[in-house]
VEXGUDO-221834 format. One record per residue (C-alpha): x, y, z. Coordinates in steps of 0.5 Angstrom, whole numbers, plus 500, padded with zeros to 3 digits. Layout:
! VEXGUDO-221834
XYZ/...
END
This chain:
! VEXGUDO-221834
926796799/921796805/925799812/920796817/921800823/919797831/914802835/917802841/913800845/914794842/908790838/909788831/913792826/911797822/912798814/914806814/918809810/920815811/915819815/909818811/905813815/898811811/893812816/886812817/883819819/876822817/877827812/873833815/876838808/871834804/866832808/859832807/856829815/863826818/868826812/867818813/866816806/871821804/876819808/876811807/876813799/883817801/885812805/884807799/886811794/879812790/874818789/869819795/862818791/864812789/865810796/858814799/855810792/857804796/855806803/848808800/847802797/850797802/845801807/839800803/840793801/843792809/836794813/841800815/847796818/851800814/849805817/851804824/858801822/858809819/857812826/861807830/867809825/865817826/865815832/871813833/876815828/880821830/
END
């Protein structure tokens, strides 16, 4: 069963359990520019080309849309 635990500061509800929080954070061991893809895909759980396939794709099809949202995550993340 789920414990959920509140932050302290107070806010909603976490679903931890254990210390194990699934969190995004760029996966710069196996990246290939800012480990964006790679740590979507660690994040979801699937194979990295996969993910850098589907943002190769989505920019291409997106007139590069895709590939500011790319920057404002690596921007961003950790």
């Amino acid at each position: 069963m789920n414990q959920l635990n509140h932050n302290a500061g107070g806010g909603a509800p976490s679903d931890r359990t254990g210390s194990n929080s699934h969190r995004f954070t760029l996966d710069k061991r196996n990246a290939k520019l800012a480990g964006v893809c790679s740590g979507i895909a660690r994040y979801f759980e699937v194979d990295a080309t996969m993910v850098r396939i589907g943002f190769v794709a989505g920019t291409l099809l997106g007139f590069g849309s895709l590939l500011i949202v790319y920057l404002i995550i690596a921007l961003v993340a950790d």
